[in-house]
C-alpha positions in Angstrom: -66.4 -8.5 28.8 -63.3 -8.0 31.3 -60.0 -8.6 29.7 -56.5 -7.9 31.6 -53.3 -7.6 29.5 -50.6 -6.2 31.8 -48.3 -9.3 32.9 -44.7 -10.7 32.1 -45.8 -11.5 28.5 -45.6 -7.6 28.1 -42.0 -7.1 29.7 -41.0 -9.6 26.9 -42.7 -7.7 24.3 -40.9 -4.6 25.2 -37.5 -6.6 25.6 -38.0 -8.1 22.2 -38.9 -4.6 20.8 -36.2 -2.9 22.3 -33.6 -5.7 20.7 -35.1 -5.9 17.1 -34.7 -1.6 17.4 -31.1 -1.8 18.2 -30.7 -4.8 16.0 -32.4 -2.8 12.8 -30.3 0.5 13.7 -27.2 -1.5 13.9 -27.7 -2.8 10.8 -29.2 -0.3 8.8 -25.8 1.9 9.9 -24.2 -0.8 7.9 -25.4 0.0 4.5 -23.3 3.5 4.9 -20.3 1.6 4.0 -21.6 -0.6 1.1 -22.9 0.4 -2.6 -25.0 -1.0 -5.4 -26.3 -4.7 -4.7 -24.9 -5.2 -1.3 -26.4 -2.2 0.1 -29.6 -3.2 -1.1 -29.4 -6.7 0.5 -28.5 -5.0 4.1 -31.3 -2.0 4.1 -33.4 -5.5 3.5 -32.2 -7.7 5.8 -32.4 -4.4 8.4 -35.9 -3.7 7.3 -36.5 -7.7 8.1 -34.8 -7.7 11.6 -37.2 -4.4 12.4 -40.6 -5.7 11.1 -39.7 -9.4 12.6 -39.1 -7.7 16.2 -42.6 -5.4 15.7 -44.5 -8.3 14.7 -42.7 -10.1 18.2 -43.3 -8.1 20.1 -46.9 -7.9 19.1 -47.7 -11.4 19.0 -46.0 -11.7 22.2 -48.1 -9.1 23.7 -51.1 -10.3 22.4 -50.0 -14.3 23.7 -50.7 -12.4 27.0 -53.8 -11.4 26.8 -56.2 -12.7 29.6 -60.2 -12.7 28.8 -62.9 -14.6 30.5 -62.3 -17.6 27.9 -59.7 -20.1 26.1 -58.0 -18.0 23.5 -56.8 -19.5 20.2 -55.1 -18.1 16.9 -55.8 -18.4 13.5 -52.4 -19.5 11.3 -53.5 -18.1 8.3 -54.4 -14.3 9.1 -51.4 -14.5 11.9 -48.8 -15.1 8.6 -50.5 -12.3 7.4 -50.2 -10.2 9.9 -46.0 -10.9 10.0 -46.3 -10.0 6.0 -47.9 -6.7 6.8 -44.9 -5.6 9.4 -42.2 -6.9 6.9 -43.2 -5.6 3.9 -44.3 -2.3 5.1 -41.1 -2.0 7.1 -39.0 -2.9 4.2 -40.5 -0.8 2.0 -40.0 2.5 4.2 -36.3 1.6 5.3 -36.0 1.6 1.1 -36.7 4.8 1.2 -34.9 5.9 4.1 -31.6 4.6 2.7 -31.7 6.8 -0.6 -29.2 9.2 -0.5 -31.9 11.7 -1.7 -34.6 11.0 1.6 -34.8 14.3 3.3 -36.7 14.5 6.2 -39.9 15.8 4.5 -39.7 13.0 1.9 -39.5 10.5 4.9 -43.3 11.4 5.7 -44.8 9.2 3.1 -42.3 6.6 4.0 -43.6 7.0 7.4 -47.4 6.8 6.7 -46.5 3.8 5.3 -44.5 2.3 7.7 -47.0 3.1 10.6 -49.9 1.9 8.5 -48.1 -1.2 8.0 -47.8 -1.3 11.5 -51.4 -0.6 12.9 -52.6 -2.6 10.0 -50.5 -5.9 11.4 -51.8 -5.3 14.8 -55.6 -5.2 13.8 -54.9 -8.2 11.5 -53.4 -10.2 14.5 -56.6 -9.1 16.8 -58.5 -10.5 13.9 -56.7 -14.0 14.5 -57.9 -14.4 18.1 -60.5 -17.0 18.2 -62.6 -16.5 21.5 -66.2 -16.5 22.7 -66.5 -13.0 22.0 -67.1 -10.4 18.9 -64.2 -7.9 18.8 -65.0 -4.1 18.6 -62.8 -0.9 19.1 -63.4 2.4 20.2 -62.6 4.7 17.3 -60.8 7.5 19.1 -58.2 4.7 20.7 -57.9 3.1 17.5 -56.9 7.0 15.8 -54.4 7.6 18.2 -52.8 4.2 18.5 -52.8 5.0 14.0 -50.7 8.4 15.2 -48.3 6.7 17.7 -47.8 4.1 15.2 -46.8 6.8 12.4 -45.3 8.9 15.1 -43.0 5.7 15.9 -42.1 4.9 12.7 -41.1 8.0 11.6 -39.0 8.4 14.8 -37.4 5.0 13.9 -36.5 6.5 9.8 -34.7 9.9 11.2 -33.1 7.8 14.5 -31.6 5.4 11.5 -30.4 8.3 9.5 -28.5 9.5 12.2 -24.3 8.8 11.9 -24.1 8.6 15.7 -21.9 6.5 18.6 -23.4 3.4 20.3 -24.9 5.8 23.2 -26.9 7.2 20.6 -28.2 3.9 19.0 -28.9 2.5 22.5 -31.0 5.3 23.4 -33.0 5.5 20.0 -33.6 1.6 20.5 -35.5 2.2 23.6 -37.7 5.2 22.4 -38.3 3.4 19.7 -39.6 0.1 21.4 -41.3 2.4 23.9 -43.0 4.2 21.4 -44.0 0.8 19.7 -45.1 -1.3 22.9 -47.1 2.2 23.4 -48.8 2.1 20.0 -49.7 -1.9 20.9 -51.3 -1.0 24.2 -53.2 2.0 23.2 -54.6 -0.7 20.7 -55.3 -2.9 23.4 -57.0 -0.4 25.1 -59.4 0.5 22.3 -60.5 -3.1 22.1 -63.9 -4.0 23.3 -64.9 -8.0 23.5 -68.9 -8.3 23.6 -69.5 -12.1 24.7 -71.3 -14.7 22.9 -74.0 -15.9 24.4 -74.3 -20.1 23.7 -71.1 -20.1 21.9 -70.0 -24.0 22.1 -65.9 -24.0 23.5 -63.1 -23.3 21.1 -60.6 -25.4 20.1 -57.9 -25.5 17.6 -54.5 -23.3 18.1 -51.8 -24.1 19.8 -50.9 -22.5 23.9 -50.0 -19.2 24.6 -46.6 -20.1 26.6 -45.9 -22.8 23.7 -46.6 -19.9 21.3 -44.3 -17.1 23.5 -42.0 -19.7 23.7 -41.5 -20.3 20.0 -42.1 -17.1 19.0 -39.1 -15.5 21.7 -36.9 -18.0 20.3 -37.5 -17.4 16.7 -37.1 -13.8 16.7 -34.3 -13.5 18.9 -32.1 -16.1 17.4 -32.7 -14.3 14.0 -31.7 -11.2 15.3 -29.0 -12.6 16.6 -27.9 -14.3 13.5 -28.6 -11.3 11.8 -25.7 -9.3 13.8 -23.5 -12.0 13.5 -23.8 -12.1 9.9 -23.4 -7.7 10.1 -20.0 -8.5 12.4 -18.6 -11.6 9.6 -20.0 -9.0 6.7 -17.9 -6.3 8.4 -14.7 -7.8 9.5 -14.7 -9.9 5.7 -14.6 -6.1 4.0 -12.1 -4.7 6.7 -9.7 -7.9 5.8 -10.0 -7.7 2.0 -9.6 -3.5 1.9 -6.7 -4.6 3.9 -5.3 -7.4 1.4 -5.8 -4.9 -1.1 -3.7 -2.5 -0.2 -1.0 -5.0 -0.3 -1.2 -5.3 3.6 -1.8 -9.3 5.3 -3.5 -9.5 8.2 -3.2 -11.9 11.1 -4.7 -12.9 14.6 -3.4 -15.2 17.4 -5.4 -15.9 20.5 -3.2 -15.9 23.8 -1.4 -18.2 24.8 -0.1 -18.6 21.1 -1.8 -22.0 20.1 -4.4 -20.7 17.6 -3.2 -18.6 14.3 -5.3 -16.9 11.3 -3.6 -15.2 8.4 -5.3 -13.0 5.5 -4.8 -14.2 2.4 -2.2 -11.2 1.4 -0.3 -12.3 4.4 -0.1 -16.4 3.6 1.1 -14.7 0.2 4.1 -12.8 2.1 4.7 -15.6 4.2 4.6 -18.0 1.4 1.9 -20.1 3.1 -0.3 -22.6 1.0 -4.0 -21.1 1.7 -5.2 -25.0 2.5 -2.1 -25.5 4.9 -3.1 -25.3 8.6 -1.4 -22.6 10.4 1.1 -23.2 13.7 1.4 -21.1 16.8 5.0 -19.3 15.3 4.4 -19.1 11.5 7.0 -16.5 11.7 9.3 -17.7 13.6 9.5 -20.8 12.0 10.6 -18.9 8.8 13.6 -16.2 10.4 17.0 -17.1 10.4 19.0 -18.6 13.6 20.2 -15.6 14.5 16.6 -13.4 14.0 14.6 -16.1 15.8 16.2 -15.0 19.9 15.9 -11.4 18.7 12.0 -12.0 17.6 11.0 -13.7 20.5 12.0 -11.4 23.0 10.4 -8.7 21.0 7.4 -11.2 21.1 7.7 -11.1 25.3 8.2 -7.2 25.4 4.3 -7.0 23.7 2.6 -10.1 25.3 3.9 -8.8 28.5 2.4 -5.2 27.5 5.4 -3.2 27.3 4.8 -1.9 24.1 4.1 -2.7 20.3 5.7 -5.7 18.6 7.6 -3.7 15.6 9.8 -5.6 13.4 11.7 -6.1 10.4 12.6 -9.1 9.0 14.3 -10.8 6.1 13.2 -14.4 5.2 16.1 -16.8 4.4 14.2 -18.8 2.3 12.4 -16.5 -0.2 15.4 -13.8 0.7 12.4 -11.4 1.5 11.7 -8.6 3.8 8.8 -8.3 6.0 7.4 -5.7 8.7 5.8 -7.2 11.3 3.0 -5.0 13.9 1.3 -6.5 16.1 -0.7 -5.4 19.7 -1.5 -6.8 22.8 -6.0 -7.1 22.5 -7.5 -7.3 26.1 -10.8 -8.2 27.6 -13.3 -5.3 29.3 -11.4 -7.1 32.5 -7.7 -6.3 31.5 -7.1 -9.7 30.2 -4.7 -10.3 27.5 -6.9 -12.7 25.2 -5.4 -11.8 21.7 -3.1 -10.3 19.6 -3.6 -8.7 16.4 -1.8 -7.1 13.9 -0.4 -6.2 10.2 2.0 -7.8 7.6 3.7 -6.0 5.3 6.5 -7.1 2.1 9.0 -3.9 2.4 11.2 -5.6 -0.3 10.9 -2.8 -2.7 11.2 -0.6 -0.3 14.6 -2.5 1.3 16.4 -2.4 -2.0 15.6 1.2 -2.9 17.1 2.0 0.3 20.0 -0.6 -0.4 20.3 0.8 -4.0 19.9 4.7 -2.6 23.1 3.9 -0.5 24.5 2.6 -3.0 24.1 5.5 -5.0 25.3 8.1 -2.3 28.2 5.7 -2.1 29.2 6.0 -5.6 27.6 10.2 -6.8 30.5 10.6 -2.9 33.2 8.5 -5.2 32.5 10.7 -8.2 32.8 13.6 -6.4 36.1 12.4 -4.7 37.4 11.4 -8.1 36.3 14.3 -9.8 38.1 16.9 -7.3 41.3 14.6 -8.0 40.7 15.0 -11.7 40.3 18.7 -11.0 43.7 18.9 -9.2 45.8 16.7 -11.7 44.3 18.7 -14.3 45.1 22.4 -13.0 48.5 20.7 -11.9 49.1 19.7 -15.8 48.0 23.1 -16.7 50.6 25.0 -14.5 53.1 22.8 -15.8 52.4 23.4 -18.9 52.2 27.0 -18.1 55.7 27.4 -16.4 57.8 25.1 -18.7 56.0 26.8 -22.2 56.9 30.3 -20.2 60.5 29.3 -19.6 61.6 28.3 -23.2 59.3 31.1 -25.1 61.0 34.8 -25.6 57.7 37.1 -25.9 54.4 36.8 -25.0 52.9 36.1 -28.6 54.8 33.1 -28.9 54.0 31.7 -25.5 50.5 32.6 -26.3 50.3 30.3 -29.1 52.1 27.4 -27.5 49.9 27.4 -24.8 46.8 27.4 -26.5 48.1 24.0 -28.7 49.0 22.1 -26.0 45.6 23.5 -23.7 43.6 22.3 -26.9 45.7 18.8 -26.9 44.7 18.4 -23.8 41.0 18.9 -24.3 40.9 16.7 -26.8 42.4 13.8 -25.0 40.1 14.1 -21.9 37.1 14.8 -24.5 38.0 11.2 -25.2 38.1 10.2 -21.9 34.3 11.6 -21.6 33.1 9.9 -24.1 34.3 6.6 -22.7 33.0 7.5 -19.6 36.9 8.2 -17.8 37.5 4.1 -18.2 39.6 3.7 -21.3 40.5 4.8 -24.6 41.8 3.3 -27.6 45.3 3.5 -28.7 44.8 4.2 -32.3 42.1 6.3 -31.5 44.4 8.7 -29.7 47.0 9.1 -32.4 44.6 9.4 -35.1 43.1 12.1 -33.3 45.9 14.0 -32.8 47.6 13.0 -36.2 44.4 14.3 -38.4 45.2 17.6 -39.2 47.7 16.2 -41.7 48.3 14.3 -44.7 46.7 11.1 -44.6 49.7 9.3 -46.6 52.1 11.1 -44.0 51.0 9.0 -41.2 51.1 5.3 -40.8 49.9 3.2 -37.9 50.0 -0.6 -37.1 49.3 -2.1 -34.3 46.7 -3.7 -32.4 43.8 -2.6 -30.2 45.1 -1.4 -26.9 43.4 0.2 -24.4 45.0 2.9 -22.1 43.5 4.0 -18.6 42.8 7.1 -17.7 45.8 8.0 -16.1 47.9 6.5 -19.2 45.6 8.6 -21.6 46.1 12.0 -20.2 49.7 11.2 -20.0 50.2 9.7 -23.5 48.3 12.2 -24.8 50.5 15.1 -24.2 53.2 12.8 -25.0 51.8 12.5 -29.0 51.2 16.0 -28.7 54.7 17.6 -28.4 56.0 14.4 -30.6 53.2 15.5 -33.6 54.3 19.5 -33.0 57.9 19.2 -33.1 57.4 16.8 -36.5 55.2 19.4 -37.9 57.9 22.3 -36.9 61.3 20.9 -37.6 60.7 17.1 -38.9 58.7 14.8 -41.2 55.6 16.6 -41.3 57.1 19.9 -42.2 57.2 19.4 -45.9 55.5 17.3 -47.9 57.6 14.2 -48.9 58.2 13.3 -45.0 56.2 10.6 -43.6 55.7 9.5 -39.7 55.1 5.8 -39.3 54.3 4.5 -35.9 54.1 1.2 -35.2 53.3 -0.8 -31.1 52.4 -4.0 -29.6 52.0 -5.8 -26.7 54.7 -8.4 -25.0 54.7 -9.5 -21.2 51.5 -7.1 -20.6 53.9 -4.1 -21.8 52.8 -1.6 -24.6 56.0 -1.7 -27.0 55.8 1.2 -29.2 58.0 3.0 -31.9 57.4 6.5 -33.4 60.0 6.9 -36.4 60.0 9.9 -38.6 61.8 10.1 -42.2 62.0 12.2 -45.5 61.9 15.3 -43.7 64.6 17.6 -43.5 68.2 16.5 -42.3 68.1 16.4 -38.4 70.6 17.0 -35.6 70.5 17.1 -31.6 69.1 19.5 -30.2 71.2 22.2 -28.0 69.4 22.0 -25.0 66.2 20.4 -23.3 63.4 21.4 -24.4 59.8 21.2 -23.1 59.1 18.0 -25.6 62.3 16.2 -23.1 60.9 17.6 -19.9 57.4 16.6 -20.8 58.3 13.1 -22.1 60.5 12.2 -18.9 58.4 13.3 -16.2 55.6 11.6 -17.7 56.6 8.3 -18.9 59.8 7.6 -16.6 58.1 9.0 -13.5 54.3 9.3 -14.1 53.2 5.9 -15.5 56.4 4.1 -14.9 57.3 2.7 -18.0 60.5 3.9 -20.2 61.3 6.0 -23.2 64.0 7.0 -25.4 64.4 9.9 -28.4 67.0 9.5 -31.1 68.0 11.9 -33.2 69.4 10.4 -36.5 70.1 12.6 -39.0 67.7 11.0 -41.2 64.7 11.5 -38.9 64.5 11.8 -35.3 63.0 8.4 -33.4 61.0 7.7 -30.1 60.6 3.9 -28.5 58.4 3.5 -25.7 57.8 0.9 -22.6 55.0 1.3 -20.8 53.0 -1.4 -18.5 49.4 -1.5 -19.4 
């Protein structure tokens, strides 16, 4: 029986073949970047979009085939048929996407894949209802078994492949060569043997209603089914995006049409049910940021480069960093632009807080080479007047030791109040405690001396405590220093007032105690100071602003 089944029902069999092999590759490249459930679900829905374009592409190949009769199609064996190209294709794409699936273990994948295959297209011949018994010639029907494994093992090492779009194009039209190719070869084994008195046959629905229906099923689902890979794709792009702390937003051009990440509505302080504006940022600078953004905004719409900013927000007191870039069309239209959010508070304030820093360890240093200076200064005076008034070298020695160690103690201190202040009594009691404890007496009330006042008062004390030790009340042990201070007007008033020591009179000439005491009340720190030598005990009053 003559039977003809070359016409345009094959060019859309290959088309559709073609499509659901791109479509399946596309897909299946998919499941590289996904783990555990979700790559299951897309080697499934790629296995789906393959076996749905095979089976097509079959029954849309066998729609056109032209015998001498009326041909119809059984629903029931035709739903099987679709089964036997989705399962089997599912099955093998399973296996393909193990991480394990070496080329050689892709065989038995394979074998069933193309069985699935050859089986659907026999089972689909089966469905035909015609005036005619259906027969095949053996050796067609091996070889169309061998392209059909042939194809599908082609189609498991094409999707294993980690290649560009070039590749994946040019796999997708081997691959629906190789199985329009398998179809045809099965077509070509087929004999029809007529039946002689058969009454007509009826039931089934038309070829072109069937291409039709079919075409449009198929093609919409594979289209659906890239969507749903773009969505899929661009949803995990967003939220590995928002979880690195970054927002993301779109506008489309001209500005009328915004979307925002959720991590950017978050940094933007943007309820995620509000309805976003055209100039969401704008509408949140300051007066004087908003003419600076704007031009910015030109510069990049117009294509002159990347819109790069920093911001603060007045109302949250914030600070973004805003990227965005010009998107254009295949044509060199602007139709978008895209681009990054970012909250650079932290990083604002360590850089705030850094300068801060390099502001004050510059102040310390400053401070601390003035500190250096007065220090040595003190220590050469100290040097030249303790040389001056000392007649050999032993005795100098041991005078300028005392008053080195006086002075260490009075800037230890200072350390341990961190250079601010220290306390009055603290000061005297230090430098008083090598004696008697009912020798000394002190009453007054907490007072806290600068630094400057400190190292000052502190020598001060010193030569006061040394000459009492040497020549007045703390020389024996019936004497007695009792010193006694307060504060009037925001001036230290204090007395120092030695007796039961032994009988005292002037001294000949000025010594280093004098010399000391003048240059560093009456000049230093400003304030005033008098000694009085009575002969029961030699006296010192003090002024000194605080």
């Amino acid at each position: 029986m003559h039977h003809l089944h070359v016409n345009p029902f094959t060019v859309l069999s290959l088309a559709i073949a073609i499509l659901g092999a791109w479509t399946a590759l596309d897909l299946f490249n998919r499941t590289r970047s996904q783990i555990g459930a979700t790559r299951l679900r897309w080697l499934g829905v790629s296995a789906l979009a393959l076996g749905v374009s095979i089976w097509s592409m079959h029954f849309i190949a066998i729609l056109g085939f032209e015998g001498e009769g009326p041909v119809f199609y059984d629903p029931g064996l035709t739903l099987v048929s679709f089964l036997l190209a989705t399962a089997g294709t599912a099955a093998a794409f399973l296996t393909a996407g193990t991480a394990q699936a070496s080329p050689l273990r892709l065989a038995p994948a394979a074998l069933l894949m193309g069985g699935s295959i050859v089986a659907m297209h026999y089972v689909g011949m089966a469905a035909m209802r015609m005036n005619a018994v259906l027969s095949y010639q053996p050796a067609l029907v091996a070889l169309s078994v061998i392209v059909a494994i042939a194809a599908a093992y082609a189609a498991l090492i094409a999707a294993r492949q980690e290649r560009g779009l070039a590749w994946r194009a040019v796999a997708a039209v081997i691959l629906g060569l190789a199985i329009v190719s398998m179809h045809h070869i099965g077509m070509a084994a087929l004999i029809l043997t007529p039946i002689a008195d058969a009454g007509p046959v009826e039931g089934g629905a038309s070829p072109v209603v069937l291409a039709v229906a079919v075409t449009t099923g198929a093609v919409t689902l594979l289209f659906l089914a890239l969507g749903a890979s773009i969505v899929d794709q661009r949803a995990n792009v967003l939220a590995a995006v928002d979880a690195g702390g970054v927002g993301f937003w779109e506008a489309t051009l001209p500005m009328k049409t915004t979307m925002m990440s959720g991590r950017a509505r978050e940094i933007l302080s943007i309820d995620p049910s509000c309805r976003l504006g055209p100039s969401e940022v704008g509408d949140r600078l300051s007066p004087e940021d908003l003419p600076l953004h704007r031009q910015a905004l030109e510069r990049a719409l117009a294509g002159e480069g990347e819109y790069d900013q920093e911001w603060r927000l007045p109302a949250s007191g914030r600070w973004i960093h805003l990227r965005g870039r010009l998107i254009r069309s295949r044509s060199g239209r602007p139709i978008k632009m895209s681009g990054v959010i970012t909250d650079i508070t932290d990083r604002r304030e360590a850089f705030a807080a850094l300068a801060d820093s390099e502001r004050l360890q510059r102040l310390l240093i400053n401070e601390l080479n003035h500190r250096v200076k007065n220090t040595l200064a003190t220590v050469q005076s100290i040097a030249h007047q303790t040389a001056r008034r000392t007649p050999d070298v032993a005795t100098f020695t041991a005078l300028f030791e005392a008053r080195l160690v006086a002075l260490s103690n009075t800037q230890n201190l200072l350390t341990a109040a961190n250079w601010e202040h220290v306390d009055l009594r603290a000061m005297l009691a230090q430098e008083l405690a090598p004696y008697a404890e009912e020798q000394v007496r002190l009453t007054g009330p907490a007072v806290d001396l600068n630094a400057q006042q400190t190292l000052g008062m502190g020598m001060v004390f010193h030569e006061l405590a040394v000459n009492a030790a040497k020549y007045g009340a703390l020389s024996n042990a019936s004497g007695c220093v009792r010193i006694d201070w307060s504060v009037a007007e925001g001036h230290l008033l204090l007395d120092w007032v030695e007796s039961g020591g032994p009988t005292v009179s002037p001294p000949q000439r000025k010594g280093f105690g004098s010399v000391l005491i003048d240059s560093t009340i009456n000049r230093s720190l400003h304030g005033s100071a008098v000694m009085t030598y009575d002969p029961e005990g030699a006296s010192f009053s003090l002024r000194l602003p605080l």
